[in-house]
C-alpha positions in Angstrom: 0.0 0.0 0.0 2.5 2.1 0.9 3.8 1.7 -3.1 1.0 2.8 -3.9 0.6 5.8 -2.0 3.7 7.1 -3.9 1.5 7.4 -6.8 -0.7 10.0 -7.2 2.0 12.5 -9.1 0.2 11.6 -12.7 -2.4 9.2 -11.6 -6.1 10.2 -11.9 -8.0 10.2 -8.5 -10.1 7.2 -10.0 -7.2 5.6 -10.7 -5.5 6.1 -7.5 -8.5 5.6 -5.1 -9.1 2.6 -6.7 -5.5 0.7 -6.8 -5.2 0.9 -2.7 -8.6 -1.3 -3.1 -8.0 -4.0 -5.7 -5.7 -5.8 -3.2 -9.4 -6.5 -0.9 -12.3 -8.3 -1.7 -13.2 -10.3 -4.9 -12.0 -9.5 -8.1 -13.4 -11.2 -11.5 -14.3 -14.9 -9.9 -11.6 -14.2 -7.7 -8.3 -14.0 -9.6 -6.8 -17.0 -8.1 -3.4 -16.4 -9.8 -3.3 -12.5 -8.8 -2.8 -11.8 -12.4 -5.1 -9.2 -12.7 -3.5 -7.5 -9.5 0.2 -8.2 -10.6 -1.2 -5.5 -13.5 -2.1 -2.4 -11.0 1.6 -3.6 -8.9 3.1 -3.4 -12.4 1.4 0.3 -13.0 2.8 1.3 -9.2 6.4 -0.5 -9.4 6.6 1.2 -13.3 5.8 4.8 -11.9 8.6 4.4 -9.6 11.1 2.9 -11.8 10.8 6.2 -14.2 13.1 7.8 -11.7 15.7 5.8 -13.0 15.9 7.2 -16.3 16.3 10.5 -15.0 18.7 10.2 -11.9 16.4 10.6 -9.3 17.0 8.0 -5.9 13.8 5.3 -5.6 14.1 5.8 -1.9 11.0 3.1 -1.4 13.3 0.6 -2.1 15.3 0.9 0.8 12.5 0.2 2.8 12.3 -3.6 4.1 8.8 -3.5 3.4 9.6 -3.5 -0.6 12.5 -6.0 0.0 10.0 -8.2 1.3 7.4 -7.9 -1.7 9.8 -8.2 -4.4 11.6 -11.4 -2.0 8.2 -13.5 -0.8 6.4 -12.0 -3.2 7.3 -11.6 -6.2 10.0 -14.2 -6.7 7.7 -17.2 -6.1 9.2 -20.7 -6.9 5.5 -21.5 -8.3 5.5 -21.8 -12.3 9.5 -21.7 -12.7 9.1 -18.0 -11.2 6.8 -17.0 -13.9 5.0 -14.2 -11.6 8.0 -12.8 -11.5 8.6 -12.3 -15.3 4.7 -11.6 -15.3 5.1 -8.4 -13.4 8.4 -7.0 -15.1 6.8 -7.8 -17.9 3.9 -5.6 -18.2 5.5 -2.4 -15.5 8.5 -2.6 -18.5 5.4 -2.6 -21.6 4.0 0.7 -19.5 7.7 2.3 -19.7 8.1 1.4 -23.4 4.4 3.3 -23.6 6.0 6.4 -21.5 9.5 6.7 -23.5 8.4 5.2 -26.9 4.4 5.6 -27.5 1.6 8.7 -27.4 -0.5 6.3 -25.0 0.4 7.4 -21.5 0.1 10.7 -22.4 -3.6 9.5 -24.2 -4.6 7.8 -21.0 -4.0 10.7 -18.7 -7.5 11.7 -18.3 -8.6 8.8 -18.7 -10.0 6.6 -21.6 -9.0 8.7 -24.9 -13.3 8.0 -25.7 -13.0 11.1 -27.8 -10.0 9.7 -30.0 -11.4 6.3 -30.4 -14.6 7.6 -31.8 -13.0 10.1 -33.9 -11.3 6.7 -35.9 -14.4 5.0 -35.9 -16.0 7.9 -37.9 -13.2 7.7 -40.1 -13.7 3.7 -40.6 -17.5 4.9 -41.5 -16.5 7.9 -43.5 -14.0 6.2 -45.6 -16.0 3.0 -46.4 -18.3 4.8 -47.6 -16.2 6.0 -50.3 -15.8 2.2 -51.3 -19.7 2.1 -52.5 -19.3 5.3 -54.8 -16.2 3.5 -56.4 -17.8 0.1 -56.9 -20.1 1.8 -59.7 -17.2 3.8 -61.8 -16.8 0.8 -63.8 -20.4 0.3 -64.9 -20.7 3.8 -65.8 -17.3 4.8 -67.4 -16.2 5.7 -70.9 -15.5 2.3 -72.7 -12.3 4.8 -74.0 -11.1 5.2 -70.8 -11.7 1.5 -69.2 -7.5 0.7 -68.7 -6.9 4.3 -66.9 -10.6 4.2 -65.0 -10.1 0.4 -64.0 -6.7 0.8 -62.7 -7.2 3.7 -60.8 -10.5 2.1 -59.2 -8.3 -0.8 -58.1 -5.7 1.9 -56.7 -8.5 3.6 -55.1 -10.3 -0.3 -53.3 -6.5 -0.7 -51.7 -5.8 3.1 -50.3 -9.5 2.6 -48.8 -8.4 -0.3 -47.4 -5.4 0.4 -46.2 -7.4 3.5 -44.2 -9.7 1.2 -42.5 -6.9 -1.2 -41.6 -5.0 1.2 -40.0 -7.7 2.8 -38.3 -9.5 -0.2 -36.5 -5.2 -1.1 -35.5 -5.7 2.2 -33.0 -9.4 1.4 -31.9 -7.6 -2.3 -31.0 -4.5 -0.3 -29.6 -6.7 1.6 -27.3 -9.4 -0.9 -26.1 -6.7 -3.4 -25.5 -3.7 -1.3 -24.0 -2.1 -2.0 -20.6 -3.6 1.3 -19.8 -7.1 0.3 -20.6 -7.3 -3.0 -18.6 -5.8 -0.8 -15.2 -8.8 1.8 -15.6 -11.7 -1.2 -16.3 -10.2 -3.2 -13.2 -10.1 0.2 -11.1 -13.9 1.1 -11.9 -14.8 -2.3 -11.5 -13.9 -2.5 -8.0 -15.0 1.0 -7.0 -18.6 0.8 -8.6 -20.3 -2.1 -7.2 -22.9 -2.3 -10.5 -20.4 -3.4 -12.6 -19.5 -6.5 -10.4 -21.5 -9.1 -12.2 -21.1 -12.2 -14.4 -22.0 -10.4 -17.5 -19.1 -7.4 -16.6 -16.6 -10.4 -15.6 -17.1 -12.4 -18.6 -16.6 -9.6 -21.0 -13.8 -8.0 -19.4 -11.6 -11.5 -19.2 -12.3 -11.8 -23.1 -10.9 -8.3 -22.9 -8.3 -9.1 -21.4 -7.0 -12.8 -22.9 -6.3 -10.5 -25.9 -3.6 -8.4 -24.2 -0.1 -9.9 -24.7 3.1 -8.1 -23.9 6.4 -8.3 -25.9 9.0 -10.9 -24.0 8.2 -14.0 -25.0 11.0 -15.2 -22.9 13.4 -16.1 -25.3 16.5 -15.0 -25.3 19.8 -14.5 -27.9 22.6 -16.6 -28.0 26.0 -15.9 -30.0 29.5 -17.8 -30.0 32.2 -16.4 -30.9 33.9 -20.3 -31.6 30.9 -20.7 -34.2 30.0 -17.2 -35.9 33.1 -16.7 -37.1 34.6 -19.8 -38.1 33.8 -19.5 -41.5 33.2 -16.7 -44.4 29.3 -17.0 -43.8 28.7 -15.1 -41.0 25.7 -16.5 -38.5 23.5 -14.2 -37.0 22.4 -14.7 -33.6 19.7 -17.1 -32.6 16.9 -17.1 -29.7 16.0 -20.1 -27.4 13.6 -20.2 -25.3 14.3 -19.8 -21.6 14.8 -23.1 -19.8 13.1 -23.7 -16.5 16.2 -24.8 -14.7 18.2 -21.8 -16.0 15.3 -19.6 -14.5 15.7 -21.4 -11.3 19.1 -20.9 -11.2 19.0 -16.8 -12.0 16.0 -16.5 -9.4 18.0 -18.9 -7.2 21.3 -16.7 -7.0 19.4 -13.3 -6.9 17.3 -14.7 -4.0 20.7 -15.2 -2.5 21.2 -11.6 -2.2 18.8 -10.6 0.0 21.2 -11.8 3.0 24.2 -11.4 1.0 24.2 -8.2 -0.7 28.2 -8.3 -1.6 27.5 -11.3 -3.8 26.7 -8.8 -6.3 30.6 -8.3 -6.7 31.7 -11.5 -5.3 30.6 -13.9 -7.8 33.8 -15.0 -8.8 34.5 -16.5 -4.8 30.7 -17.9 -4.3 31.5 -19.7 -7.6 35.1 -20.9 -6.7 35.6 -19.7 -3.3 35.6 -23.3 -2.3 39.2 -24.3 -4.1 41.4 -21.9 -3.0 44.1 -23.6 -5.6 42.1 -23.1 -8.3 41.1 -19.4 -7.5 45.2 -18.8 -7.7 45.1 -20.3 -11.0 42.4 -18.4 -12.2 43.0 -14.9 -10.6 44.5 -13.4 -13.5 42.0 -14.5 -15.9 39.6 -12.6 -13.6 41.7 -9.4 -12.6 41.0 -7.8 -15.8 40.5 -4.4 -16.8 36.8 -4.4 -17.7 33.3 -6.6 -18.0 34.0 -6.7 -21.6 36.9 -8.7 -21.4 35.8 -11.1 -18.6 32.7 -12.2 -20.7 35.2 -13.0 -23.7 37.7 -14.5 -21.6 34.8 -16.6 -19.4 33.0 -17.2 -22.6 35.9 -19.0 -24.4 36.7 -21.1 -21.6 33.4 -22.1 -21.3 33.2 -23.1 -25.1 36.6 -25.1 -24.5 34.9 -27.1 -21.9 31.6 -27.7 -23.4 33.4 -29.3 -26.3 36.1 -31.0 -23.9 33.5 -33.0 -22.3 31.4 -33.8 -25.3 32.7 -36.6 -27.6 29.4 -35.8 -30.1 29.6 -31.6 -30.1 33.5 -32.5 -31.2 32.2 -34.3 -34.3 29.8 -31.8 -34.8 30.9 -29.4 -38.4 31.1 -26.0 -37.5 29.4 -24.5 -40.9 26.3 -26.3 -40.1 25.9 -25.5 -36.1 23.8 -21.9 -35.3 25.5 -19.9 -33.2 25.2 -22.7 -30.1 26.0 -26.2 -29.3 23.7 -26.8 -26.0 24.1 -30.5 -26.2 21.4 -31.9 -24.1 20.4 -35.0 -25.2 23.7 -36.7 -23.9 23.6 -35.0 -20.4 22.4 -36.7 -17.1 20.0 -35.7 -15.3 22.3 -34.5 -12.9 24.4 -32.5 -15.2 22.2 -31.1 -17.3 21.0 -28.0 -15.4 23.8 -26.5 -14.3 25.0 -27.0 -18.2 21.7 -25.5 -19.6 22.6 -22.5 -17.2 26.5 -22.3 -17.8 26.2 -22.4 -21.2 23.3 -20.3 -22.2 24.2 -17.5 -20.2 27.9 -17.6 -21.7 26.3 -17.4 -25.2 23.7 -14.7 -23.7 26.4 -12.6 -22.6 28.6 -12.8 -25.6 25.5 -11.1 -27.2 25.0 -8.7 -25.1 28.6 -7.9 -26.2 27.0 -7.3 -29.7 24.8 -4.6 -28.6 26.9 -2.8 -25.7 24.6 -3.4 -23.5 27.2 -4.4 -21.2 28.4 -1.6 -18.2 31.4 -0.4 -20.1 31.5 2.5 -22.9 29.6 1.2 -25.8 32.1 2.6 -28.8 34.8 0.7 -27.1 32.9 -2.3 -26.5 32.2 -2.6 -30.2 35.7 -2.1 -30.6 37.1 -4.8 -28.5 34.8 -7.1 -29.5 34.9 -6.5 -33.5 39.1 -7.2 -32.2 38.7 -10.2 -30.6 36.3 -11.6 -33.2 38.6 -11.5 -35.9 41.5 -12.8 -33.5 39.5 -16.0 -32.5 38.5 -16.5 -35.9 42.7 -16.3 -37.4 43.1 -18.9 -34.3 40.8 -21.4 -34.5 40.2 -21.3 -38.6 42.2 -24.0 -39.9 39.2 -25.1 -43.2 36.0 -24.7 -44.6 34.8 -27.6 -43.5 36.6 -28.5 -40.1 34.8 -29.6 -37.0 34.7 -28.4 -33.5 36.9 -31.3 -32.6 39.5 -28.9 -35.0 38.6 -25.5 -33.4 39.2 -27.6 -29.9 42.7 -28.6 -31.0 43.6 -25.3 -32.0 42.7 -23.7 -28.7 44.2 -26.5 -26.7 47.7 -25.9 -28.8 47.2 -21.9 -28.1 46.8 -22.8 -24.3 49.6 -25.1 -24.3 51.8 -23.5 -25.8 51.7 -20.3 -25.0 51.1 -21.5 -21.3 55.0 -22.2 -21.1 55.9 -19.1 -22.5 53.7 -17.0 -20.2 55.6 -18.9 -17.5 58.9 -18.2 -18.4 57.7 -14.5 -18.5 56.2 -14.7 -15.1 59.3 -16.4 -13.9 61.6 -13.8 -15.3 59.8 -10.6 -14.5 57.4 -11.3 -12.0 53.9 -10.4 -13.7 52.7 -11.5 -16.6 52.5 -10.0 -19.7 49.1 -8.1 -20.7 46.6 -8.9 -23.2 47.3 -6.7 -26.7 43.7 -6.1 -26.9 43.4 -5.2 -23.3 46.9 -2.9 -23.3 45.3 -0.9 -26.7 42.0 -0.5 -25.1 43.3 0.1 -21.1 43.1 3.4 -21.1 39.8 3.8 -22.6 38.2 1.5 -20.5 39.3 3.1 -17.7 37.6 6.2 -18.6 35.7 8.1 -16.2 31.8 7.9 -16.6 32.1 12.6 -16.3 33.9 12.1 -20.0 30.5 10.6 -21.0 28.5 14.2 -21.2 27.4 12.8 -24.7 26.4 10.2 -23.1 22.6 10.3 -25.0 23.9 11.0 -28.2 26.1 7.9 -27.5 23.6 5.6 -26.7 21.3 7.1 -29.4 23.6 5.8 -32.2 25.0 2.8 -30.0 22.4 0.3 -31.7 23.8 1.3 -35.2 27.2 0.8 -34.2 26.5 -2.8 -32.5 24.7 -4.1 -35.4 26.0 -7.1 -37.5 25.9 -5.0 -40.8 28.3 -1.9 -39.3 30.5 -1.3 -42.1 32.4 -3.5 -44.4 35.4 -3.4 -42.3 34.4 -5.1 -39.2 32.7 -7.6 -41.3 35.3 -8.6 -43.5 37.6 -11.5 -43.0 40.8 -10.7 -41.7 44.1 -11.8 -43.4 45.1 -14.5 -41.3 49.3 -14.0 -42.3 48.7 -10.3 -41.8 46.9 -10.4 -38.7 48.8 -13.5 -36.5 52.1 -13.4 -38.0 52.3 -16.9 -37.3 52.1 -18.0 -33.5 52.9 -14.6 -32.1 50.2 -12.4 -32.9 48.1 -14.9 -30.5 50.4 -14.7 -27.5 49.2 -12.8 -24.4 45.5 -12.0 -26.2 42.0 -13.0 -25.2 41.4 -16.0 -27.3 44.6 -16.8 -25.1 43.2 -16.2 -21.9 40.5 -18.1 -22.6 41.6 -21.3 -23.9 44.2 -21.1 -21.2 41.0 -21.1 -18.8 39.5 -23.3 -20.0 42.4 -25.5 -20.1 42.9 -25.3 -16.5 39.3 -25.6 -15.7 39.2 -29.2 -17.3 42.5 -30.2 -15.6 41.3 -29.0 -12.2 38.2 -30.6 -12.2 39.3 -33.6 -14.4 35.8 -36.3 -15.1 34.1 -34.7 -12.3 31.5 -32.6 -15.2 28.8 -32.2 -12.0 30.6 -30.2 -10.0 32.5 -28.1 -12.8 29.4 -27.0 -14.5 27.8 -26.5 -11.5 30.8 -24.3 -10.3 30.3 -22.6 -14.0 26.5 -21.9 -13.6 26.7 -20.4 -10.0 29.2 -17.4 -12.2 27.5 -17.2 -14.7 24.2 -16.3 -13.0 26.2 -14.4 -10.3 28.3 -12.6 -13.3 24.7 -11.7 -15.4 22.7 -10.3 -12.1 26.3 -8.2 -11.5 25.6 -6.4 -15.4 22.8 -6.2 -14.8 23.0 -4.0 -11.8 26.4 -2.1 -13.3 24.8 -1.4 -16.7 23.4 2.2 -16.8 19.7 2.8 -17.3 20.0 4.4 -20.3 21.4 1.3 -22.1 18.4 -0.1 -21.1 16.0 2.5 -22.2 17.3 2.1 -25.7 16.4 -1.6 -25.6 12.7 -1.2 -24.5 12.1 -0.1 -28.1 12.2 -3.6 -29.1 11.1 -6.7 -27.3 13.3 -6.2 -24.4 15.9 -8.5 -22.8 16.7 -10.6 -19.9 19.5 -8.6 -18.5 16.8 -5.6 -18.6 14.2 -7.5 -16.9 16.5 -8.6 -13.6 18.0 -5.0 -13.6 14.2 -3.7 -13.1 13.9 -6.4 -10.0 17.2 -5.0 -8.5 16.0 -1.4 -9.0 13.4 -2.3 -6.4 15.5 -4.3 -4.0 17.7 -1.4 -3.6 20.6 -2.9 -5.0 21.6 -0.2 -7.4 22.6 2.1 -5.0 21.5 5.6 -4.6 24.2 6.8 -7.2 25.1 5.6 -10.5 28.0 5.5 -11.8 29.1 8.4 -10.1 26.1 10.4 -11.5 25.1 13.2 -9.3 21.6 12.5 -8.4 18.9 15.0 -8.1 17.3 16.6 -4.5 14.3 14.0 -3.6 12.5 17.3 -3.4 12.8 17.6 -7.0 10.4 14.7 -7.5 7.6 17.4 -6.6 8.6 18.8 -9.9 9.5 16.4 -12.2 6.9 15.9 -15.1 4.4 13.6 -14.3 4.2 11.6 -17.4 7.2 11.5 -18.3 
């Protein structure tokens, strides 16, 4: 209630009066699910979450009453969570209206009645034209029949198209978001309208409204994508149960342990303290960019490792994952659903910047490393993974002997080429970022797979490796390396490795997720939205964000009083 309360900057008093009573007495039959008042928490938590996108604190979610709704609430084991993604769902489809669409600002006052009926009249008004044009043929010069029959037909389609478009915003407006939180509002403040007649109509109301996310989500590999001249887009999958277990799982997790945000790496190998000394450089790096690459290789390296049938597999045939399930116990197989869909999910978040670091250097790095993997692990047209393995098992081999003859000699070992050109840059302070919108604005074009010729083009593989050399000390190093110690550590044991892998993986995602600005994620609510976007909203009200971000100045809570209601 107290949510709620928070509400009345932009809300009508219908509207506001009415969501502090949904949560009492019956509502349609019931609602035994709470769908239909997960809609008006959606309205409250989205009205809120706006504050986000303009700097301003969300001080309610400091309070242990909102910790508790979004904990025993919200994230309910029942369904595989799916209240959970129910509520983000729709409070993120009212932001998209607010940033993206004329409908909040349509919905102010109420039901836009006036607009509606002004594109019904226009559905009348131009059908009618249609009946005037049916009878130009019957009375036209038999000279003229090509030019007057053609330009009839021209005429039947623009009509057409009218109407079409028209009765697309009567169905916009009777079946918004915004139109099934105003019908559930009246419906529990006047008692006439709470009948069987009223209830029937309004659920066929509202079994038409569907949000966006249909809970799939991208994958890339960077072993796959470029290993040949064709490049391969990414591909969705749909959202495993035990991968939503394992998210929901490690993010219930914080709610005693806050510092787990930045302490994934220890929760996930905490428990071998020989192993975290292997792998500390591999995770001391400069920037989220490279610890996805680095973390994603070496998870490629042992997917393949441990798979005798992903080895034979030819790499111009695979999509952009491997996801072997079929051959996987019962016992493995979750923790390698999570491991490995995540890896792929954060490689392509790598494709869009929508990672915490600058997007122009992200792009950057990645269109670098890309090309790099490809001039290490390209060996034929038609080779196998069982190839691309052998390559990157030689790389981490290899090179593994040098880099300890280095260590041995100076003391530290040598950086990363890719990370040494791009140190500096990554390290850049978020006050160089004034063009920050501007950035962001044009961040989609830059992060799309048809950029320019140059980053799509296939590098000269003499040119760009100069033999074995050009590979030492880079981040298709790293990773092999990684994943090279990963298998040797943990040997046949595959339970306890993958499971290791999931519990960073999920720790890693719900850590960019929390890093990544809001207005990386404003930009992706034009489209369909993603899953990074949809746990950052459920950290936003758990208060794990912080009350700054990224050393952004917020504005004086007493600011709120003037900030623009609608938007």
């Amino acid at each position: 209630m107290q949510l709620i309360r928070t509400m009345r900057s932009g809300c009508s008093r219908t509207s506001t009066w009415s969501l502090g009573k949904i949560w009492c007495g019956r509502l349609l039959g019931g609602d035994t699910e709470n769908r239909l008042k997960d809609v008006c928490l959606s309205f409250a938590l989205c009205k809120l979450l706006r504050r986000r996108f303009y700097n301003l604190p969300i001080h309610e979610a400091s309070l242990r009453k909102t910790k508790r709704l979004v904990f025993d609430y919200i994230l309910q084991e029942k369904n595989n969570y799916e209240r959970a993604f129910r509520i983000t769902k729709v409070e993120l489809s009212f932001l998209q209206d607010l940033l993206y669409s004329k409908h909040a600002a349509m919905f102010a006052g109420g039901f836009p009645v006036f607009s509606m009926l002004m594109s019904l009249v226009l559905v009348a008004a131009t059908g009618y034209l249609a009946y005037p044009v049916h009878y130009i043929p019957e009375r036209m010069d038999q000279a003229d029949e090509n030019i007057i029959t053609h330009g009839v037909t021209v005429t039947r389609v623009i009509v057409g198209l009218i109407i079409v478009k028209e009765l697309l915003e009567v169905y916009q407006y009777i079946f918004s978001q915004w139109t099934k939180v105003l019908l559930i509002c009246k419906y529990i403040k006047h008692q006439c309208m709470q009948n069987r007649m009223v209830e029937a109509a309004m659920r066929i109301m509202f079994w038409f409204v569907r949000c966006k996310w249909d809970q799939k989500i991208f994958q890339y590999n960077l072993l796959i994508s470029y290993s040949h001249i064709r490049k391969k887009l990414p591909r969705t999958i749909k959202l495993e149960s035990e991968v939503k277990t394992a998210i929901f799982e490690s993010f219930k997790g914080l709610q005693q342990h806050p510092e787990r945000l930045e302490t994934y790496f220890s929760n996930a190998f905490g428990s071998n303290k020989a192993l975290m000394q292997q792998l500390t450089l591999e995770n001391e790096l400069e920037a989220d960019t490279h610890r996805i690459l680095v973390w994603h290789i070496a998870t490629c390296f042992c997917e393949i490792h441990y798979s005798d049938q992903v080895k034979e597999l030819g790499v111009f045939l695979l999509g952009n994952n491997l996801l072997d399930k079929e051959s996987k116990t019962a016992e493995v197989r979750p923790h390698y659903l999570t491991a490995v869909s995540l890896s792929n999910y954060c490689a392509y978040l790598l494709t869009k910047a929508l990672v915490p670091d600058n997007g122009f250097v992200v792009t950057k790095v990645f269109n670098a490393v890309r090309k790099e993997t490809f001039c290490a692990t390209y060996c034929s047209f038609f080779q196998s993974m069982g190839d691309v393995y052998n390559k990157l098992l030689k790389i981490a081999t290899e090179v593994s002997r040098a880099s300890e003859e280095v260590v041995g000699a100076e003391g530290e070992a040598p950086e990363s080429s890719v990370l040494v050109e791009e140190k500096i840059k990554m390290e850049t302070n978020e006050e160089d970022h004034e063009g920050d919108t501007n950035e962001e604005d044009h961040e989609g074009d830059h992060n799309d797979f048809n950029n320019s010729k140059a980053n799509d083009q296939i590098p000269d593989r003499e040119d760009d490796i100069s033999g074995d050399d050009g590979i030492h000390n880079s981040i298709t190093q790293m990773g092999a390396r990684l994943g090279k110690q990963l298998t040797e550590a943990y040997g046949d044991d595959k339970v306890h490795l993958w499971r290791d892998l999931s519990v960073f993986w999920t720790g890693f995602l719900l850590h960019l997720a929390a890093s990544t600005r809001a207005s990386k994620h404003k930009i992706r609510l034009a489209g369909k939205g993603e899953l990074i976007t949809h746990l950052w909203v459920l950290l936003s009200h758990t208060g794990f964000l912080g009350n700054t971000m990224h050393g952004q100045t917020l504005l004086d809570p007493h600011d709120l009083d003037n900030a623009d209601p609608l938007r």
